[in-house]
C-alpha positions as CSV (number, residue, x, y, z in Angstrom):
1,X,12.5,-23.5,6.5
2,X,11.5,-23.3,10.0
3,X,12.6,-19.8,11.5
4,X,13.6,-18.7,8.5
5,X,12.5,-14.5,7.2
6,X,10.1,-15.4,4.2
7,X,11.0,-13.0,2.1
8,X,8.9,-10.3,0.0
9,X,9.6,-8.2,-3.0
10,X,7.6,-5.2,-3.8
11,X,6.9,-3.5,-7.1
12,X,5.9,-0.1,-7.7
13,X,3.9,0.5,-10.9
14,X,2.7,4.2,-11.5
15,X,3.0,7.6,-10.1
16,X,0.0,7.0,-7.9
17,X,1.6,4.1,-6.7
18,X,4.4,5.8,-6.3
19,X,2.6,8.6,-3.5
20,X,1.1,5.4,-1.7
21,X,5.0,3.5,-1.8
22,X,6.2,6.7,-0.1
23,X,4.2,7.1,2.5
24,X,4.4,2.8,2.6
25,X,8.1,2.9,2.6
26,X,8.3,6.3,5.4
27,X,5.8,4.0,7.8
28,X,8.4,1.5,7.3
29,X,11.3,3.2,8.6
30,X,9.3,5.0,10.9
31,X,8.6,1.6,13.0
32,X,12.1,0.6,12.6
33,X,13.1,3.2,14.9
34,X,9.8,3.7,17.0
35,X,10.6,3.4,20.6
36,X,9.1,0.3,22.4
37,X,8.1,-0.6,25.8
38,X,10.7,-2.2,28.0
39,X,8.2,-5.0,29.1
40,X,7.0,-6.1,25.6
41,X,8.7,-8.2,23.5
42,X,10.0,-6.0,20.4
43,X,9.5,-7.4,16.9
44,X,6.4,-8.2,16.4
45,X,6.8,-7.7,12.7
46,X,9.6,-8.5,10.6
47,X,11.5,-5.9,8.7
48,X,13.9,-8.3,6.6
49,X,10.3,-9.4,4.9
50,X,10.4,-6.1,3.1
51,X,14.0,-5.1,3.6
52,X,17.7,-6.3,2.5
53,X,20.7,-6.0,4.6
54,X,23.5,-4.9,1.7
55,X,27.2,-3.1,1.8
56,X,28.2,0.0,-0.8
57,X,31.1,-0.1,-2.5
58,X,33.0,1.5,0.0
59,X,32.1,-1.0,2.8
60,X,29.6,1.3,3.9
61,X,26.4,-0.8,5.4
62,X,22.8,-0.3,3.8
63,X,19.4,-1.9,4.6
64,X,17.1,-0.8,1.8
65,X,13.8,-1.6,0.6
66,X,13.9,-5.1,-1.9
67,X,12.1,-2.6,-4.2
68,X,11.3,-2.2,-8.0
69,X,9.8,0.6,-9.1
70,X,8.9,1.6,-12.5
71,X,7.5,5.3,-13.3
72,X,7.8,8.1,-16.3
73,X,10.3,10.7,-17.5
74,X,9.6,13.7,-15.4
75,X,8.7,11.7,-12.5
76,X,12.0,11.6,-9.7
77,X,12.2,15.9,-9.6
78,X,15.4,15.2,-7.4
79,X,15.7,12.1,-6.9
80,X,18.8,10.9,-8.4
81,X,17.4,7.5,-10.1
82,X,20.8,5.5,-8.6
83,X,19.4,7.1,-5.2
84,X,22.0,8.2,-3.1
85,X,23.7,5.3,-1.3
86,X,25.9,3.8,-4.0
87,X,27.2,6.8,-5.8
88,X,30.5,6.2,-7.3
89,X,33.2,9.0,-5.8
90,X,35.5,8.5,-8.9
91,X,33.0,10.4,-10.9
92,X,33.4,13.2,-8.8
93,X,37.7,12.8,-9.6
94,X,39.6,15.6,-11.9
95,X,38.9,14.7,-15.2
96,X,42.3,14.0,-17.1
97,X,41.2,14.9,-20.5
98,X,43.5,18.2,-21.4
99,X,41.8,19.0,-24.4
100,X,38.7,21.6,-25.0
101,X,35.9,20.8,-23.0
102,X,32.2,21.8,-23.7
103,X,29.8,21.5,-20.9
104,X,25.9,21.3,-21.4
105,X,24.2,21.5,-18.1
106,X,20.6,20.7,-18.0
107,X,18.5,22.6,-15.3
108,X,18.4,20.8,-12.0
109,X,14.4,20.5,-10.1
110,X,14.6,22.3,-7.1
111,X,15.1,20.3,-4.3
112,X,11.8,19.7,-1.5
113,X,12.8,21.4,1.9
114,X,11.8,18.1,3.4
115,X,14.1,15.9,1.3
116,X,17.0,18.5,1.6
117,X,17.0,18.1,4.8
118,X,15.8,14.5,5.9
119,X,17.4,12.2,2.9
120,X,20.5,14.0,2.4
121,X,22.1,14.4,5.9
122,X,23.9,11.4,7.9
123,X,22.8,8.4,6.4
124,X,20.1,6.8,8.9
125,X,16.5,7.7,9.8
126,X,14.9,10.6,11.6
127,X,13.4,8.9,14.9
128,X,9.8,10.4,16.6
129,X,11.4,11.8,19.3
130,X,13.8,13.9,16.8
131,X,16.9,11.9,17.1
132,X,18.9,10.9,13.9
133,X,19.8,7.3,14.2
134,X,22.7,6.9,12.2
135,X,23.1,3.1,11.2
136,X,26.3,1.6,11.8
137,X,27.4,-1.9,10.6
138,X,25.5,-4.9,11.8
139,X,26.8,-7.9,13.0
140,X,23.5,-10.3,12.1
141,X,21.0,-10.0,9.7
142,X,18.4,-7.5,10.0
143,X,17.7,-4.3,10.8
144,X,20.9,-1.9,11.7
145,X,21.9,-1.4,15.2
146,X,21.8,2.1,16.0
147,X,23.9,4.9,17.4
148,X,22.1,8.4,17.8
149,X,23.2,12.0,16.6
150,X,21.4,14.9,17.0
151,X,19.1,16.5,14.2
152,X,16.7,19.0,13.6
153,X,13.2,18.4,14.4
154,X,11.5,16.5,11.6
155,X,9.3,19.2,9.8
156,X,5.7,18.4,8.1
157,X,6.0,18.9,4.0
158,X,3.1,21.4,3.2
159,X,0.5,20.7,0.5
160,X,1.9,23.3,-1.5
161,X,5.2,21.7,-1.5
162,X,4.4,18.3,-3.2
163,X,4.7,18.0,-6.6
164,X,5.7,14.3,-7.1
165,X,6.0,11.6,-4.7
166,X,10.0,11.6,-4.0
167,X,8.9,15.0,-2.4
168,X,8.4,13.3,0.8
169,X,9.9,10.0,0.5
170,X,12.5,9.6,3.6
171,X,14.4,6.5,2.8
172,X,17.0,5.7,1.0
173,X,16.5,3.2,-2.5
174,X,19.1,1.1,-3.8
175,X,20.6,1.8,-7.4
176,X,18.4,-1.4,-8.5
177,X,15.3,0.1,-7.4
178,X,14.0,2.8,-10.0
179,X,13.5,1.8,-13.3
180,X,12.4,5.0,-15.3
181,X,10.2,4.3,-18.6
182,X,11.7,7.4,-20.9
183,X,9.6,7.2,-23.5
184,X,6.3,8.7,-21.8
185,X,5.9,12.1,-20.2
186,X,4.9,12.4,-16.4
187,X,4.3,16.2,-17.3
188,X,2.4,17.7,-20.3
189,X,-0.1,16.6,-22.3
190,X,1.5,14.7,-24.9
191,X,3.5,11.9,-24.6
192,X,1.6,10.3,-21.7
193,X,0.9,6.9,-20.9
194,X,-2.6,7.1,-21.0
195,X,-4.2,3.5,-22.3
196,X,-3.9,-0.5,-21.3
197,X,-2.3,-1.3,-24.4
198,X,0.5,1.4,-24.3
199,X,1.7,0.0,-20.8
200,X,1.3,-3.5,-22.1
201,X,3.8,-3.0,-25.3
202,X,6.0,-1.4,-22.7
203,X,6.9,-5.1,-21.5
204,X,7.2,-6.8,-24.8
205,X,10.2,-4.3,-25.9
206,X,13.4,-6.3,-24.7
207,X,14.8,-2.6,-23.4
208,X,12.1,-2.5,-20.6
209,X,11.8,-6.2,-20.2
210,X,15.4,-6.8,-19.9
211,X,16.0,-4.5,-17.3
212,X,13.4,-5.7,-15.5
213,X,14.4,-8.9,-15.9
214,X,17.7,-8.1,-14.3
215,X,16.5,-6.3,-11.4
216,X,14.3,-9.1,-10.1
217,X,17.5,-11.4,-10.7
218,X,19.5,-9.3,-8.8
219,X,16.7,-9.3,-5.6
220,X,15.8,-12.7,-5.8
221,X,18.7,-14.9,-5.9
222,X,19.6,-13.4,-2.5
223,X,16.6,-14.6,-1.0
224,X,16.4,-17.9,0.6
225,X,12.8,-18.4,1.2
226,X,11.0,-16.2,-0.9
227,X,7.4,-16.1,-0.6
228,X,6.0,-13.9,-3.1
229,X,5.5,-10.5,-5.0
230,X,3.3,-7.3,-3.7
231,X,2.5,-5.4,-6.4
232,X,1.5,-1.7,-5.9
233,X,-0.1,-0.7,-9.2
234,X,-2.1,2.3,-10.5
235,X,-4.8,1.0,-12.4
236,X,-6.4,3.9,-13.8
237,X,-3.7,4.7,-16.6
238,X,-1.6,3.0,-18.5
239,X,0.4,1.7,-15.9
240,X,-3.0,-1.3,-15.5
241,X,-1.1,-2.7,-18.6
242,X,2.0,-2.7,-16.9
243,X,1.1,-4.8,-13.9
244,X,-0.6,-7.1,-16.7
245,X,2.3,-7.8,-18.0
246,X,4.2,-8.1,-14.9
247,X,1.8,-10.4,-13.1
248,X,2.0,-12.5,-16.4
249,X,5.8,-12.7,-16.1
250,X,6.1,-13.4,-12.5
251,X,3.3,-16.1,-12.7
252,X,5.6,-17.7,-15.5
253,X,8.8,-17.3,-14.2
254,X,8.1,-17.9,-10.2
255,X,5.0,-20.6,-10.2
256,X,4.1,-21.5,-6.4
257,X,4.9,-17.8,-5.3
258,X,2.2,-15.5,-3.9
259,X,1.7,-12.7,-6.2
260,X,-1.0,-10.1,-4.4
261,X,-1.5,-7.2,-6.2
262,X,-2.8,-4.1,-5.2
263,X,-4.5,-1.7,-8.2
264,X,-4.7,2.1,-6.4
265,X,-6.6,4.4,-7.5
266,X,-6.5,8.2,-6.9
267,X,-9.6,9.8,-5.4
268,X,-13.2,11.2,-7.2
269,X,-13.3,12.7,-10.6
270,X,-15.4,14.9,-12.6
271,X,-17.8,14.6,-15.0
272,X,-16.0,17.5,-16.8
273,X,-13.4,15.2,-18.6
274,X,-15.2,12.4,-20.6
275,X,-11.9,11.4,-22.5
276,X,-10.5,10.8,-19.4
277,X,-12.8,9.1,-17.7
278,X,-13.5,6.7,-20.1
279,X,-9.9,5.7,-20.0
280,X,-10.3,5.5,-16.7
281,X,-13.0,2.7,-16.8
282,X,-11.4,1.3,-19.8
283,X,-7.9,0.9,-17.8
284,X,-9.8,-0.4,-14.6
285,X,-12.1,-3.3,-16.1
286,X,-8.8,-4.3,-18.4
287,X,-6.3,-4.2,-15.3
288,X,-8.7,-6.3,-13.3
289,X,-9.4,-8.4,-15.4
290,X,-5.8,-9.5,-16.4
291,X,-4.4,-9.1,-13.2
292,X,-6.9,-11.5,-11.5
293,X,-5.7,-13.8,-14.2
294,X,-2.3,-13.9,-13.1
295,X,-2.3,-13.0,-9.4
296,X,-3.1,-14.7,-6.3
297,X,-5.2,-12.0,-5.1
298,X,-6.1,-8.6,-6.7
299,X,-7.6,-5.7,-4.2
300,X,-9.1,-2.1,-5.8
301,X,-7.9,0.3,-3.2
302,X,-9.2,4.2,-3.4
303,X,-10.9,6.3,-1.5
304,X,-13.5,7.0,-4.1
305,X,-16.9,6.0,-3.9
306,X,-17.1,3.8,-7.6
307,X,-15.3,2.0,-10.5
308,X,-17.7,2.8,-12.8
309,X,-19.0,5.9,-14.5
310,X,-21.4,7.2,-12.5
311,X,-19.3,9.4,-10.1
312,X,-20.3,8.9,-6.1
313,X,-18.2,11.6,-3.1
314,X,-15.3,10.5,-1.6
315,X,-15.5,8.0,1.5
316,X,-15.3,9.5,4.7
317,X,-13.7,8.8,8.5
318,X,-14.6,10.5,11.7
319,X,-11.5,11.1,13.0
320,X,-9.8,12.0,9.3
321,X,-9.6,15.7,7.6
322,X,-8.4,15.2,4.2
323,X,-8.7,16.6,0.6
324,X,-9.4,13.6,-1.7
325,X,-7.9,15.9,-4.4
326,X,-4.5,15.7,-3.3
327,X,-2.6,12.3,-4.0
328,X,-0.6,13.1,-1.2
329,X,-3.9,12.9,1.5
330,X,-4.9,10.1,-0.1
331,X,-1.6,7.4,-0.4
332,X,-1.1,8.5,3.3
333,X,-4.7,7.1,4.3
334,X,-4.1,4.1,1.9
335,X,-0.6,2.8,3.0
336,X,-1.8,3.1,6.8
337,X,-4.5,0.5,5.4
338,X,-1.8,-1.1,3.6
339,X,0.4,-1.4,6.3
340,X,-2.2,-3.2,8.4
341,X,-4.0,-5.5,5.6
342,X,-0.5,-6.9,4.8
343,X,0.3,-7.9,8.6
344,X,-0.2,-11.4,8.5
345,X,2.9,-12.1,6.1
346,X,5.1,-10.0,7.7
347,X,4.8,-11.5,11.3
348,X,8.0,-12.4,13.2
349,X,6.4,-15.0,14.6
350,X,3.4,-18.0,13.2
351,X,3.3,-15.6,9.8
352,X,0.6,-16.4,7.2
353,X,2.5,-17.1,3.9
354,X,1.1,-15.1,1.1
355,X,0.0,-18.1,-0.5
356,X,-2.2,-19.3,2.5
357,X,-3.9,-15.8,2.6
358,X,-4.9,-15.4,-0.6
359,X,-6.1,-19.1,-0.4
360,X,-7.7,-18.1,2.5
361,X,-9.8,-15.8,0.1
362,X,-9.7,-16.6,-3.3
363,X,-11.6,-20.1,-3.3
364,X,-14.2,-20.7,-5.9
365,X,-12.3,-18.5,-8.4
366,X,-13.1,-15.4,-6.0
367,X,-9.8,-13.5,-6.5
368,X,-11.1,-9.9,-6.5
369,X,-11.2,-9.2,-2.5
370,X,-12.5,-5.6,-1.3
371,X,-10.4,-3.8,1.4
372,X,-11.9,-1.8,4.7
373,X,-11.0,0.1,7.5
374,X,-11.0,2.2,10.8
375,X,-8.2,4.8,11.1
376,X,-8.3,5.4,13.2
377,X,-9.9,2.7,15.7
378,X,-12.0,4.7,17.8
379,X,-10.6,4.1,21.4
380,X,-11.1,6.0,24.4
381,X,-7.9,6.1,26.8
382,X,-8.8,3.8,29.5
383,X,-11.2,1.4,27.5
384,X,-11.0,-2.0,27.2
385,X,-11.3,-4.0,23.8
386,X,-14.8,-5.6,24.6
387,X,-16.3,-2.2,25.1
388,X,-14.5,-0.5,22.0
389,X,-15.8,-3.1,19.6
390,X,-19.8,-3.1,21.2
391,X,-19.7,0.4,20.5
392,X,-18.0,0.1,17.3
393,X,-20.9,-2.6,15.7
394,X,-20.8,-4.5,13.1
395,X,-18.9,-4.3,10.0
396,X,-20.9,-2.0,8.1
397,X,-19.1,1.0,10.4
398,X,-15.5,-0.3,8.3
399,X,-14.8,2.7,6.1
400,X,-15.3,0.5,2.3
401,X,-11.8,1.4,0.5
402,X,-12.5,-0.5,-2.7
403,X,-14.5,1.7,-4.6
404,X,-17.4,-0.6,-4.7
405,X,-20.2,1.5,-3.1
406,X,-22.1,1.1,-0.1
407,X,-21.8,-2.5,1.8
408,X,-24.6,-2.9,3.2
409,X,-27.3,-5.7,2.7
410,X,-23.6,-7.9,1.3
411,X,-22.4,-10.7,2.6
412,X,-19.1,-12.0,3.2
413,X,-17.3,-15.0,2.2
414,X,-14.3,-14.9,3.9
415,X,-12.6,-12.7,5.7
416,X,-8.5,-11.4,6.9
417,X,-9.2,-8.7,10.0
418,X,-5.8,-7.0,11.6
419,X,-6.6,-5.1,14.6
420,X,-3.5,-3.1,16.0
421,X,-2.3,-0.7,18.6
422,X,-4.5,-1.3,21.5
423,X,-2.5,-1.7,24.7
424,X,-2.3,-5.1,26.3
425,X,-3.5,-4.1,29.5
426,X,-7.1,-3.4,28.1
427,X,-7.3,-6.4,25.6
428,X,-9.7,-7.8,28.1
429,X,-12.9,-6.8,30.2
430,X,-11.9,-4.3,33.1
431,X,-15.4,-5.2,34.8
432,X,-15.0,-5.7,38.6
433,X,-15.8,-9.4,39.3
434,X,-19.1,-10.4,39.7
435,X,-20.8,-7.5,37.4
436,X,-23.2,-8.6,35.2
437,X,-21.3,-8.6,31.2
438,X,-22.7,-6.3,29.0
439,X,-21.9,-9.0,26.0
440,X,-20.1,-12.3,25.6
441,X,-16.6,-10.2,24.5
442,X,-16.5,-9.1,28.1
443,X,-16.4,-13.0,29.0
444,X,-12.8,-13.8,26.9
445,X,-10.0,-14.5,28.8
446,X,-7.5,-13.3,25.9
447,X,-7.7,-10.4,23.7
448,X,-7.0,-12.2,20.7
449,X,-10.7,-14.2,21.4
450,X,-11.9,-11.0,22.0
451,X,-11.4,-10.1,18.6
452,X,-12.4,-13.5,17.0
453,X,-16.0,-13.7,19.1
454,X,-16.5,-10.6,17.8
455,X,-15.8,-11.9,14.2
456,X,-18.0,-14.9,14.6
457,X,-21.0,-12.3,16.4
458,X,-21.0,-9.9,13.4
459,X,-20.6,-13.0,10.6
460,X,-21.4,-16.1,12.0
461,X,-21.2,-18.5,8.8
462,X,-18.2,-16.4,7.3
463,X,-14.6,-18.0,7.2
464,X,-12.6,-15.8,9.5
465,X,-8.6,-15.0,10.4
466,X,-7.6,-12.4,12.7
467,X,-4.4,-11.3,14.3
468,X,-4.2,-8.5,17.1
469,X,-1.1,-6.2,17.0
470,X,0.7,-4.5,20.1
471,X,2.3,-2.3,17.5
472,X,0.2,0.5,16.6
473,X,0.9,2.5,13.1
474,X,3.2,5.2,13.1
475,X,2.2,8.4,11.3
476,X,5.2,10.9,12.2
477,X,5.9,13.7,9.6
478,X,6.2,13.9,6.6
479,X,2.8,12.0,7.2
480,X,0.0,14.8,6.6
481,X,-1.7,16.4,9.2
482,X,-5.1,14.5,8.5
483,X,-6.2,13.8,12.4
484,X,-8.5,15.7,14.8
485,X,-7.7,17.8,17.0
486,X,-10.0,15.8,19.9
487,X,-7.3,12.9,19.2
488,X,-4.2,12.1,21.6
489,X,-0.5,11.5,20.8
490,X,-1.3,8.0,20.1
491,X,-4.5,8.3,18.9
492,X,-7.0,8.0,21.6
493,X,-9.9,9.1,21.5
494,X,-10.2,12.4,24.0
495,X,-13.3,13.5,25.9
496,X,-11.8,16.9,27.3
497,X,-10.2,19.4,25.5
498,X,-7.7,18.9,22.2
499,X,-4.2,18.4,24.2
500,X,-2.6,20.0,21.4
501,X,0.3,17.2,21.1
502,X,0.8,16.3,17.5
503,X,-0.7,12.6,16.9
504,X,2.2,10.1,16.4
505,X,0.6,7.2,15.8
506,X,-3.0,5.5,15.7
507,X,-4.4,2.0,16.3
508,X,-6.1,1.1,13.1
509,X,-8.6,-2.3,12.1
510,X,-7.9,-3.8,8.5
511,X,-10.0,-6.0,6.8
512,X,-9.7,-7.8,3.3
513,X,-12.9,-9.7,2.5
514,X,-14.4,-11.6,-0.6
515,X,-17.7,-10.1,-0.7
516,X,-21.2,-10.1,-2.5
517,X,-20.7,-6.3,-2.9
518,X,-18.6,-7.5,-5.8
519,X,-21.0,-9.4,-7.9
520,X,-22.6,-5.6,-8.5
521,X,-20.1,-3.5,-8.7
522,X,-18.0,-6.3,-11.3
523,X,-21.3,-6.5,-13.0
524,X,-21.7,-2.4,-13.2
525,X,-18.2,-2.4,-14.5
526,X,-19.3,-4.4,-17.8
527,X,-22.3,-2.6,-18.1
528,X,-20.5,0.2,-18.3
529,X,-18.3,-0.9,-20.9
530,X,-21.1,-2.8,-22.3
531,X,-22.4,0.6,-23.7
532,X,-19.2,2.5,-24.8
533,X,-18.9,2.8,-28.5
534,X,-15.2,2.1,-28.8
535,X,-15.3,3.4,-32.2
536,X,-15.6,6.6,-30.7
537,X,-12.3,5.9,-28.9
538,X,-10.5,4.4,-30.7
539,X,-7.6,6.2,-29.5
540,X,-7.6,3.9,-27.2
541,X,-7.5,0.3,-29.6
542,X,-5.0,2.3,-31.5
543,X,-2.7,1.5,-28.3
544,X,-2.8,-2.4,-29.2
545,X,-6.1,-3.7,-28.0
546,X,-8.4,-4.9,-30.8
547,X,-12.4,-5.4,-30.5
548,X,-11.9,-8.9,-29.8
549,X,-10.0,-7.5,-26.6
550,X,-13.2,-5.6,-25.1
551,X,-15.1,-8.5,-26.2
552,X,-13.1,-10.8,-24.1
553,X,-12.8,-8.2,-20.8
554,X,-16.4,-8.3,-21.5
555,X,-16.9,-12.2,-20.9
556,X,-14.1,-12.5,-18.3
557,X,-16.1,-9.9,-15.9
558,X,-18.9,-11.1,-16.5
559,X,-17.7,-15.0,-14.8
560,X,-15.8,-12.7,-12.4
561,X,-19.1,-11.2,-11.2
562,X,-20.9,-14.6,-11.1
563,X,-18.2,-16.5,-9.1
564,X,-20.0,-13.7,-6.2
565,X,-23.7,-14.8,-6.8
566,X,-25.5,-17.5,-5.1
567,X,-24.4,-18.4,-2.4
568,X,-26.5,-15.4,0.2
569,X,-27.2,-18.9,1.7
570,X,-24.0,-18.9,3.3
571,X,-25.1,-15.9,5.8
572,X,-28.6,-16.1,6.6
C-alpha cells in the first residue's frame, strides 16, 4: 500500500451543498493549473485523492471529480445532468424515421455568461494567468499533461447572475456524477423537500437507492486503496435525512472506511419565518444526531452565529467583504476553509488517512468537531512566521465557523491545525544573530516547529497535529470579489496604498477541534427542541418521524452534549 494515492469519494447532498461543491470543485482545478516555483518541489497535494483519470467514448481523455451528487428538479438551470464530456454524437445523427414527426420542445434556462464561456469551450481549464490549458492524453496516472491555447480573460460572475450553483461551476462532471431527485421542487413553494423524514424515505425507495447504489459501484471498484467518503451535506432541509441515510449505507456497506461528513449550513435567518425556522432546528438536531451515529466525524460548517433558535449576526473576518445573504459569498468562504481542513488526507507525501484523523478527534465518543479559521492569514510581505503568529495570539482570534457561538472561556480536546501559503523563506525568525527573541517561536530551526510551539504555547495540555503548506489557496474568478482592497495579489497584507492587482490567492489557517464549546451549544439544541410542541408541526411527523423519533434525538443529544463535560481538567 506504500506509495500508493488513497483514494476519496465525495458526495454532494443539497443545493447548499451544491454552492460550497462549486466553489470546492473550481479551487480544485484552479491548483491543478496554478503556476509553481521552479525551486520547490510541486505536488504537495495529491489530486488523484479527489480525481479519476477516465477516457470518453471516443478515446477522448477526462480527469473528473470521483463525485456523486444528489439535488432537486429545477436545480442544474443548464447543466446538462450527463455533463458534457460523454455526450453520445449518434443522438445528434439524421433520424431515419420517415413517418410524421411531432416535436415538443420544452424551454431551455438561459445559459450563465460565465459557464457559456468557461465550460463550454476547448475541453481543459482556464489557468490564472488567462491561458486555456487544453488537456491532452496522459501517459501515467494523474493529472493531465498540458498544452496551452489561448482564451479570453476569465471574467468574475456577478451577484446578480447566480441563480443556482452550476452558474459558476468551471469543471467538467462525469455522466455518473448528478443524480437528480425529480420528485421535489428546487423552485416554488410546493413540492419542496422541506423535513428529515421526506429526505429519509427518499433512500428507502429502490429508484433512488438503486441508482445510488450503482454510482458508488461504478467509483469504487476502480479504486485500489480507498480510504473513505466526504460528505458535503445541507443540514438545514430535508437533504439532513438524506446524508442519514447515506452515512447509514456507507457505514454498512464499507466498514473500516473513513466517512467525515460535513453538514453546511447557509448563513443568518430571520425571526420573520417561524415555519421555517423550526424546520430548520428540527432538520439540524435530527441530521446531527444520525449522522454522528454513522460517521467517523461530523462538522457544522456556517457562517452563522447559532444552531439554535435564538438568532445571533453573521461571523466576521478583517480582511473579508461579504453578504451572508448570498449562498454564493458564503460556499466561497466555506470551501476555502474546506480546502484547508481537509489537507492532511490529501497529502502527496506522509498523508493522514481519514481514519487516523477523525481518531485523532473523536475519542471518548466526541464525534461532533467545530471548524475555525483565518482567511485570510494576516501576513505582512516580508514577515516571518514567528512574528505573524505573536501578533496573531491565541486561538480565540480563529474566525468560529461552526455555528456554536462565541469560543471563549472553552477548551479544547484535540486539535487538526493546517497553516498554508506562507513562503519558505520566512518560515523562520529573520532576527540578525545575537538579538534578543521576542518569544520562543523566534528560536525554531524549522517552520513546521514553529507552528507546533505555537500550538503547545496557546494549548498546552491539548492533543495537537499540524501540517504547514507551501501551497497557498487559489481564489481566481469565478471566486467572488470578497477581499480588501489593502490586500496583495497573493494576499499580503499591505501597509501603503491598495496596489489595485486583483487578489489570486491567500494563505489561510484551518483548524478542526473537539471542543467544550459543544457541550453548550449540543445542550441549547435539545433545549430548544425540548420546548417545541410538535403537535403544532406536525407537518413535519407527517414526513415519517413519529414522537418516539424526537424523544429519541432528544436522549441522543443529550449523551452527545455530556461526552463534552468534565474534563476542564484537561486545560488548566
Amino acid at each position: 500500500m506504500a506509495g500508493g494515492v488513497r483514494e476519496v469519494l465525495t458526495l454532494q447532498l443539497g443545493h447548499f451543498a451544491g454552492f460550497v461543491g462549486a466553489h470546492w470543485w473550481n479551487q480544485q482545478d484552479a491548483a491543478l493549473c496554478a503556476p509553481t516555483d521552479a525551486k520547490e518541489p510541486p505536488g504537495e497535494l495529491s489530486p488523484d485523492v479527489l480525481y479519476r483519470a477516465g477516457r470518453t467514448p471516443h478515446g477522448q481523455e477526462t480527469y473528473t471529480p470521483r463525485l456523486i451528487l444528489m439535488d432537486l428538479k429545477g436545480s442544474l438551470s443548464s447543466l446538462k445532468q450527463e455533463g458534457g464530456l460523454y455526450s453520445d454524437r449518434q443522438l445528434d445523427a439524421a433520424i431515419a424515421w420517415q413517418g410524421k414527426l411531432t416535436t415538443h420542445k420544452e424551454e431551455l434556462c438561459p445559459k450563465n455568461p460565465y459557464y457559456l464561456q468557461d465550460l463550454q469551450s476547448a475541453e481543459g481549464v482556464l489557468s490564472s494567468d488567462g491561458i486555456w490549458r487544453v488537456k491532452s492524453i496522459p501517459s501515467v496516472k494523474g493529472p493531465p499533461p498540458f498544452t496551452t491555447a489561448t482564451a479570453p480573460k476569465p471574467r468574475v460572475p456577478t451577484e446578480g447572475s447566480i441563480r443556482v450553483w452550476s452558474d459558476f461551476l468551471s469543471v467538467h462532471l462525469h455522466p455518473r456524477s448528478i443524480c437528480m431527485i425529480q420528485k421535489y421542487n428546487h423552485d416554488g413553494e410546493a413540492g419542496r423537500l422541506e423535513a428529515f423524514g421526506q429526505g429519509e424515505s427518499i433512500l428507502k425507495e429502490p429508484r433512488y437507492l438503486e441508482e445510488l447504489e450503482d454510482r458508488l459501484h461504478f467509483y469504487l471498484e476502480e479504486c485500489d486503496y480507498l480510504q473513505g467518503f466526504q460528505i458535503l451535506c445541507d443540514l438545514h432541509n430535508g437533504f439532513s435525512g438524506v446524508g442519514a441515510k447515506a452515512t447509514e449505507l456507507l457505514q454498512d456497506e464499507y466498514s473500516g472506511r473513513g466517512i467525515i461528513t460535513w453538514g453546511l449550513l447557509p448563513g443568518p435567518y430571520s425571526l420573520g419565518e417561524p415555519q421555517k425556522n423550526i424546520y430548520r432546528l428540527l432538520n439540524t438536531a435530527f441530521g446531527l444526531v444520525h449522522m454522528s451515529a454513522h460517521s467517523s466525524l461530523v462538522c457544522p460548517l456556517s457562517l452563522g452565529g447559532s444552531l439554535g433558535l435564538r438568532p445571533e449576526p453573521p461571523v466576521t473576518f478583517p480582511h473579508l467583504r461579504y453578504d451572508a445573504a448570498l449562498p454564493f459569498h458564503c460556499g466561497a468562504i466555506l470551501a476555502t476553509a474546506l480546502d484547508t481542513l481537509t489537507v492532511p488526507y490529501r497529502l502527496q507525501s506522509s498523508p493522514v488517512s481519514m481514519v487516523h484523523l477523525a481518531d485523532t478527534l473523536n475519542f471518548s465518543g466526541k464525534k461532533v468537531v467545530t471548524a475555525a479559521a483565518t482567511i485570510p492569514f494576516p501576513l505582512v510581505p516580508g514577515q516571518s512566521l514567528p512574528d505573524a503568529l505573536v501578533q496573531l495570539g491565541g486561538a480565540a482570534a480563529w474566525t468560529p465557523l461552526s455555528a456554536c457561538g462565541d469560543p471563549s472561556g472553552t477548551c479544547c480536546f484535540a486539535q487538526s491545525v493546517v497553516l498554508r501559503g506562507v513562503d519558505r523563506a520566512y518560515h523562520t525568525s529573520q532576527l540578525v544573530p545575537g538579538t534578543p527573541l521576542p518569544s520562543p517561536l523566534h528560536a525554531c530551526t524549522a517552520g513546521e516547529d514553529v507552528l507546533a510551539q505555537y500550538l503547545q504555547q496557546q494549548q498546552p495540555r491539548v492533543r495537537s497535529s499540524a501540517h504547514l503548506l507551501l501551497t497557498p489557496c487559489q481564489v481566481t474568478p469565478p471566486y467572488p470579489c470578497l477581499f480588501s482592497p489593502s490586500l496583495s495579489r497573493h494576499g499580503l497584507v499591505l501597509d501603503g496604498p491598495p496596489s489595485g492587482a486583483a487578489v489570486e490567492s491567500i494563505p489561510v489557517l484551518g483548524a478542526l477541534c473537539s471542543s467544550s464549546t459543544l457541550s453548550r451549544t449540543l445542550g441549547d439544541l435539545a433545549r430548544d427542541l425540548g420546548k417545541l410542541d410538535v403537535r403544532r408541526w406536525a407537518s413535519f411527523m407527517d414526513a415519517g418521524l413519529e414522537q418516539g423519533d424526537l424523544e429519541e434525538a432528544l436522549q441522543e443529544l443529550g449523551s452527545l452534549a455530556q461526552c463534552y463535560q468534565g474534563v476542564d481538567s484537561l486545560t488548566n
